[in-house]
Each structure stands twice: as structure tokens, then as C-alpha cells.
C-alpha positions as CSV (number, residue, x, y, z in Angstrom):
1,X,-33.9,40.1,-102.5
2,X,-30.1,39.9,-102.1
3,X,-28.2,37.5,-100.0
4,X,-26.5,39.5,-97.0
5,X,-23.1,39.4,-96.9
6,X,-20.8,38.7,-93.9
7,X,-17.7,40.5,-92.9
8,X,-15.3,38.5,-91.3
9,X,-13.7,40.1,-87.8
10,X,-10.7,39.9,-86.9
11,X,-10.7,39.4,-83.1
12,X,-8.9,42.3,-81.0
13,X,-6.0,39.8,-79.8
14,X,-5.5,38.5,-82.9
15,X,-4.5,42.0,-84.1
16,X,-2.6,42.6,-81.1
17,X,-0.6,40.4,-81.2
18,X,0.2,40.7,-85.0
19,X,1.4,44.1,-84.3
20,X,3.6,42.8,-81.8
21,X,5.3,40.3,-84.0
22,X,5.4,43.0,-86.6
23,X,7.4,45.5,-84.1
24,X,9.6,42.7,-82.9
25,X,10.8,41.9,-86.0
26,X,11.2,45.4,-87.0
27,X,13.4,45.6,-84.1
28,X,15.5,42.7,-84.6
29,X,15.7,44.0,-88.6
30,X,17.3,47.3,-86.9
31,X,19.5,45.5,-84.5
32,X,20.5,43.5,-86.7
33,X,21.7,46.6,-89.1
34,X,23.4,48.4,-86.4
35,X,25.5,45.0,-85.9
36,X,26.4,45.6,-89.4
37,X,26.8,49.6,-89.6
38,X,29.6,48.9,-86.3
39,X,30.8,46.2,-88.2
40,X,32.0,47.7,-91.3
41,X,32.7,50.9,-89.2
42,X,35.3,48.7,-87.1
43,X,36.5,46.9,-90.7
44,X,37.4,50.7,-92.1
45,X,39.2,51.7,-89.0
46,X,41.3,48.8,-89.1
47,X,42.1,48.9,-92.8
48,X,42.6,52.5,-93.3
49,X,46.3,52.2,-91.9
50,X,47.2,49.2,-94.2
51,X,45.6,51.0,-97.0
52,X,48.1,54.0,-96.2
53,X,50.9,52.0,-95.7
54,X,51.1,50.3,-99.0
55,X,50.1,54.0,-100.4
56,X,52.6,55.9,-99.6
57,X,55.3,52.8,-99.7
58,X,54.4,54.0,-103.6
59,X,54.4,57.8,-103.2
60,X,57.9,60.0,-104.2
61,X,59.0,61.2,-101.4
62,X,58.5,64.6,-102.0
63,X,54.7,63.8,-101.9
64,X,54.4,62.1,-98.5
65,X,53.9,65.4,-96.3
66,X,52.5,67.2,-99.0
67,X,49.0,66.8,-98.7
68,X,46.9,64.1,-96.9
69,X,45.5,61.7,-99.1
70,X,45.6,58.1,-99.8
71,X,46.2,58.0,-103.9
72,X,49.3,59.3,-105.1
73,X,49.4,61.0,-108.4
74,X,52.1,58.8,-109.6
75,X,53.1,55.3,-108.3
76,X,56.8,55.0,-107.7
77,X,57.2,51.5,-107.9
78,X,60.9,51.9,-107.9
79,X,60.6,52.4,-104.2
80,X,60.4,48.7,-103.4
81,X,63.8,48.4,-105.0
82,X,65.6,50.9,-103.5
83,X,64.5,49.7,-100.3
84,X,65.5,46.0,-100.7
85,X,68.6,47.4,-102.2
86,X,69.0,49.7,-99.2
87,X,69.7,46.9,-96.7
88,X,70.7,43.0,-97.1
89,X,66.9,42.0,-96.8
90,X,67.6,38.7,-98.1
91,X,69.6,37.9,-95.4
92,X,66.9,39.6,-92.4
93,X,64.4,37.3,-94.4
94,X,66.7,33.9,-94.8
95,X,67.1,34.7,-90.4
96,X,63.3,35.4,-89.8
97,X,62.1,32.3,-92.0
98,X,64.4,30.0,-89.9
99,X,63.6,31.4,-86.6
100,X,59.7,31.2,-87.3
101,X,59.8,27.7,-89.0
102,X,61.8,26.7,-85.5
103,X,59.4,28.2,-83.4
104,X,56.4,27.3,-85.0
105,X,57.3,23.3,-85.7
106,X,58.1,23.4,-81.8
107,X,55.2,24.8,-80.6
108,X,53.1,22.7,-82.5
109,X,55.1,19.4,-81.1
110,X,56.0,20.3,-77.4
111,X,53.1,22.4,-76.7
112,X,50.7,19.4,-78.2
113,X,52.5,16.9,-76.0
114,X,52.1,19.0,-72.7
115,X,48.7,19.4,-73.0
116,X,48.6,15.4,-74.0
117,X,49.8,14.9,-70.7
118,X,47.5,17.2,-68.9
119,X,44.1,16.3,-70.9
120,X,44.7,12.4,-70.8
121,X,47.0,11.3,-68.5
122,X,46.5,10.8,-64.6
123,X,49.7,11.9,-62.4
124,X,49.9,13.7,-58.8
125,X,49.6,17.2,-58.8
126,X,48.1,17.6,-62.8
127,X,45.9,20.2,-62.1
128,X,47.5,22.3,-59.4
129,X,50.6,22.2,-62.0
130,X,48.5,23.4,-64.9
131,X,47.8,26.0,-62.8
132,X,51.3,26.9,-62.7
133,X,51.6,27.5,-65.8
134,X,48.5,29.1,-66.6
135,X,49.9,31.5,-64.2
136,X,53.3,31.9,-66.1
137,X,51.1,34.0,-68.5
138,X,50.2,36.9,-65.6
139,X,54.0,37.4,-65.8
140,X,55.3,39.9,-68.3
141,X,58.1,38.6,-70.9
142,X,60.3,41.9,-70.0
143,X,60.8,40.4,-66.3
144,X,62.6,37.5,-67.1
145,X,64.2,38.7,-70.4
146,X,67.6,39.5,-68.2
147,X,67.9,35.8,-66.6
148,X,66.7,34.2,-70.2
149,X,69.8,36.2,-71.5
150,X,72.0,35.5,-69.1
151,X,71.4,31.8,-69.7
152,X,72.0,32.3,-73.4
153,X,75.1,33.9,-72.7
154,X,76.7,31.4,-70.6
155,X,76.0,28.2,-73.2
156,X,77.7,30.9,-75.7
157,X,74.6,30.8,-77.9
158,X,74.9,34.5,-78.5
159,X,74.2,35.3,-82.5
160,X,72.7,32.0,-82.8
161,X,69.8,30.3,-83.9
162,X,69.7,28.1,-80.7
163,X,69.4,31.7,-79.2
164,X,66.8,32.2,-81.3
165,X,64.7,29.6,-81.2
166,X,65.6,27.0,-78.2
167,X,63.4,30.0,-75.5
168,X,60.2,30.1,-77.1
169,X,59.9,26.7,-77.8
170,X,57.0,26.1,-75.5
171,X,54.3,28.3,-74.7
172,X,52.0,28.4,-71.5
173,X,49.5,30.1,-73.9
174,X,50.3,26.9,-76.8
175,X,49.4,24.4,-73.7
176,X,46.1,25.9,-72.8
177,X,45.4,25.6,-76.5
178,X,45.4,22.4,-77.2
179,X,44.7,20.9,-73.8
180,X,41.3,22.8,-74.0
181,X,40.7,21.1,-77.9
182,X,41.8,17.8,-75.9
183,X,39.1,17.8,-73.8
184,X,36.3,18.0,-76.3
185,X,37.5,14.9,-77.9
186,X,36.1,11.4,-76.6
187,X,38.2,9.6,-74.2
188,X,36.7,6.3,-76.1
189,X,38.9,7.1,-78.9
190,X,41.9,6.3,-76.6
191,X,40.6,3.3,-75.2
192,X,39.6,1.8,-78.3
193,X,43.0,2.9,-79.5
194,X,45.2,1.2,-76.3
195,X,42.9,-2.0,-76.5
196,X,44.6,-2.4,-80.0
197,X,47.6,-2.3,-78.5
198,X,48.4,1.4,-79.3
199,X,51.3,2.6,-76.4
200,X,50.3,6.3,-75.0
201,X,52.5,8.2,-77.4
202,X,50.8,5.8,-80.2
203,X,47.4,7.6,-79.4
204,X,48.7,10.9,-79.3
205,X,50.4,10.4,-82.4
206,X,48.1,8.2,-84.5
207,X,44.5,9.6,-83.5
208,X,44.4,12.4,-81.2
209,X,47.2,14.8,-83.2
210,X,45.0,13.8,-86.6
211,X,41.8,15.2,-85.0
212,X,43.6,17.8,-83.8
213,X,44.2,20.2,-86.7
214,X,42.1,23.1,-86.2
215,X,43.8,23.5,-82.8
216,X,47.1,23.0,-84.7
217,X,46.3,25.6,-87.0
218,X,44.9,28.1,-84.8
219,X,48.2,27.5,-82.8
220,X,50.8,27.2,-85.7
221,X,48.9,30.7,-86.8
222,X,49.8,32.4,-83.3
223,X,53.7,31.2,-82.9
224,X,54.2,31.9,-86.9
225,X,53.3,35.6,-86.2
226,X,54.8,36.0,-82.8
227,X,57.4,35.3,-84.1
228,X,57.7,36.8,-87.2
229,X,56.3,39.9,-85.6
230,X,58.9,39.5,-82.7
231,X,61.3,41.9,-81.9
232,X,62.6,42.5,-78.6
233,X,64.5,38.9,-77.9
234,X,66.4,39.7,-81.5
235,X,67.5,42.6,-80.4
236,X,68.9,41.2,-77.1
237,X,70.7,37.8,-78.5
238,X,72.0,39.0,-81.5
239,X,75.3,41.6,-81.7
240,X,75.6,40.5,-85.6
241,X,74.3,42.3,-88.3
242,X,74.2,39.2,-90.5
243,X,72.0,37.3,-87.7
244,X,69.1,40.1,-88.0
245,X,65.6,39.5,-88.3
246,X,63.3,41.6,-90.6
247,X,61.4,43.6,-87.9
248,X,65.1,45.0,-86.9
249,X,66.2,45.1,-90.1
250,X,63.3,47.8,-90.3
251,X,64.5,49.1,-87.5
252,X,68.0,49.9,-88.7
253,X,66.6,50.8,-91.9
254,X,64.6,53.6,-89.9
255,X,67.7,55.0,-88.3
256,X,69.7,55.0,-91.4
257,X,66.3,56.4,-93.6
258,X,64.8,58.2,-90.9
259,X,63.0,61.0,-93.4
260,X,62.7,58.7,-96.2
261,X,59.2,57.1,-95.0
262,X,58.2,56.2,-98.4
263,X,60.9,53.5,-98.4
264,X,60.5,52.3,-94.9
265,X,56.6,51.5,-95.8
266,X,57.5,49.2,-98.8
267,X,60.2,47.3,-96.5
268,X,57.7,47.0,-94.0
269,X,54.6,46.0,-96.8
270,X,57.1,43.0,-98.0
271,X,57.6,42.4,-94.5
272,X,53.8,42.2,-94.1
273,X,53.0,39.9,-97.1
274,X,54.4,36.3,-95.5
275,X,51.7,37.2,-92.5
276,X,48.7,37.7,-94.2
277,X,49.6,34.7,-96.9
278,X,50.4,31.9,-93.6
279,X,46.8,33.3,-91.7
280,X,45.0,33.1,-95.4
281,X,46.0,30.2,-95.9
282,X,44.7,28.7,-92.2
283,X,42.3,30.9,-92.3
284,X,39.3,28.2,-92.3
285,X,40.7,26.2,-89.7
286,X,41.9,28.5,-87.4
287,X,38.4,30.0,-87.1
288,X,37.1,26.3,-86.7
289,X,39.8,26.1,-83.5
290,X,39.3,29.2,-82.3
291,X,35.2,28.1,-82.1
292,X,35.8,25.0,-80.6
293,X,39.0,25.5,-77.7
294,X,38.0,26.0,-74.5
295,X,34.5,24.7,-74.1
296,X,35.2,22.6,-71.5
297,X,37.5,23.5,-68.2
């Protein structure tokens, strides 16, 4: 006589509700690939026009309108000399280093001590004048580009670097930066700091500007490449070849190259090199600052 066996069941709710788990995780598997597929489908529609840029900065010119692809059949390296030959880049790069290095070392320093003043410190009318200047930001540069030259014309900083550099200084949008970062540190830092006997500018200075640097980054990263990308305000302060920048340096270069397209796009790839190298090398923390500025209001 044999034993009987028994079947486990598996209750009905049991399977149920496996099969819902199952689905949902199949769902969240194809969400999650879709993310990716739009993903790389954004990544190739923004690389494409780099990648065509530095291709046909190394096409002959006879090849650029031929037929449209991407690889030449023959590299003409020689086309980066001819175009730094073409046109005193040395000089457009000598102006645009100076200029962003002003820019960005002023940002970093004024901006940092506005927003100082409107994170920590107590004073009638700190919030309603914030607001002032967040509003600064609605307005568009090219409405007060006419008085900003006319003030530049009558100190006589035309073809200057004070011209330059002195109007962009500060930024409404370099404020809002770091007085959002401020406010995510703990004011017990500052106490602790002043009980020591640490002045205000002491704590700016000595503890909140060290804890600061992914919001310096991230806002050393945005005034190094407006103003390296910059190219209206150039255009209006300076009369003077020799006080070009490299972005109208390309310009001129187009006028006096118009057809020659190969040669613009290797002035305009050594134009692009000094961008990508400042944001690799912040690259870690301006995503950190970017993550971390304006959680609180």
C-alpha cells in the first residue's frame, strides 16, 4: 500500500498578487528603458553638431558641400594653421583669457558677499530688496546695453579692460546662487564661529566660503562661459582690433572667410576647447551645487 502524496496549493491571492508584482516590475523594467532610449536619443542630437564641427574644421574645402557626411576622405590638418595664421588669435585669446579671469574671480567674490549679506545678516528691507534684484533678471541685457555704454563712454573706458570687465562684475543670477547654498548651511557654524571672536567678514571668509565650493564651482562654471561665450558687450566697448575677443575674432574671420567654412570651424573648435576643459574640470562639483542650491526659499 503506498503512502498518498500531497500537492501543495498555492492559494488564489497568493498567485494574484505574484502576477501583479511580476507586471509591475515589468513595467518599471520598460520605463525605465524608454528613460534610456530618450536619453541617448537627446545625447546624439546634441553631439551630432560638435561632431560635424570638428569634421569638417578637417575637410579641404572643396569637400564641404560635396556630399553630406561626417568622415572626410582625407584629414587636412593644415586647416588649423591657416586659420590661426589667418587672424592674430593670439591676441583675441590673450583679450578673452583676461576678460573671463576678471569676470569670473569677481563673480565669485562680490556675488558670494551679497548673498552673505542676504542669507545671514538682518537689515531693514533684506527681503523686499532681494526681490529687487531677483527681478533684475525679467529684464533683458539689450535694454540697458545703451545706458551701460554710455556710462563707459563718459569715464573713457572705451577699448578697455575696465570696459570689459568692471559691468558684469556682479550678477543677480551669481546672488541667487549662492544665497540659496547659504541657506542650507547651519547658522550654528556662525555662532560658534563669532563666539570665538570671529568678526562677520571672519565667518564668511574663514567657514562659510570653505563650505561653499560646489556653489563656487557651479558659479565660477556659469561666469567662465558667459563670458567666454560673450559677444554682444565686445562688440559695443571695443573700436580696436587689438582689444578683440575670440567670439568676434570669429566673427571677422567669417566676413573676411565667408566661403571658406572649413577654416572658420577649426577657429571656432580651438575656441571651444578652453570651455569644455574649465566645465571638465568642475565637472563633479558643479553637479554637486547644482543638486544642492535652492532647496530652501
Amino acid at each position: 500500500m503506498t503512502a498518498p502524496t500531497f500537492s501543495p496549493t498555492i492559494p488564489t491571492s497568493n498567485r494574484a498578487s505574484d502576477s501583479r508584482w511580476q507586471l509591475a516590475r515589468f513595467g518599471q523594467r520598460l520605463v525605465r528603458l524608454l528613460i534610456h532610449v530618450l536619453l541617448l536619443s537627446g545625447g546624439i542630437v546634441m553631439i551630432v553638431p560638435f561632431l560635424w564641427m570638428i569634421t569638417t574644421s578637417l575637410k579641404a574645402q572643396s569637400q564641404v558641400y560635396a556630399a553630406p557626411y561626417i568622415i572626410p576622405n582625407h584629414f587636412e590638418w593644415a586647416n588649423y594653421q591657416q586659420a590661426w595664421e589667418a587672424a592674430p588669435f593670439l591676441r583675441y585669446y590673450a583679450n578673452t583669457l583676461i576678460m573671463t579671469a576678471g569676470i569670473t574671480f569677481g563673480q565669485v567674490i562680490f556675488s558670494s558677499l551679497a548673498a552673505y549679506a542676504f542669507a545671514r545678516l538682518k537689515f531693514p528691507g533684506r527681503d523686499f530688496l532681494f526681490l529687487i534684484f531677483l527681478a533684475t533678471m525679467l529684464v533683458p541685457s539689450h535694454v540697458t546695453l545703451i545706458p551701460s555704454y554710455l556710462i563707459i563712454f563718459n569715464l573713457g573706458w572705451v577699448d578697455t579692460y575696465q570696459a570689459l570687465i568692471v559691468p558684469r562684475l556682479v550678477s543677480a543670477f551669481g546672488i541667487f546662487v549662492m544665497r540659496q547654498f547659504y541657506l542650507t548651511l547651519p547658522r550654528e557654524l556662525d555662532e560658534a564661529a563669532m563666539i570665538d571672536g570671529a568678526s562677520k567678514i571672519g565667518v564668511w571668509w574663514r567657514i562659510v566660503l570653505p563650505l561653499s565650493r560646489p556653489a563656487l564651482a557651479t558659479l565660477a562654471i556659469f561666469a567662465f562661459l558667459f563670458a567666454w561665450n560673450d559677444f554682444l558687450w565686445p562688440l559695443v566697448v571695443t573700436n580696436n582690433p587689438d582689444m578683440r575677443t575670440v567670439q568676434l575674432g570669429l566673427a571677422m574671420f567669417q566676413g573676411k572667410y565667408g566661403t571658406q567654412w572649413s577654416l572658420l570651424m577649426a577657429g571656432t573648435v580651438t575656441a571651444t576647447i578652453p570651455a569644455i576643459i574649465a566645465f571638465l574640470i568642475g565637472q563633479r562639483q558643479f553637479i554637486e551645487g547644482i543638486s544642492t542650491t535652492g532647496m530652501k526659499g
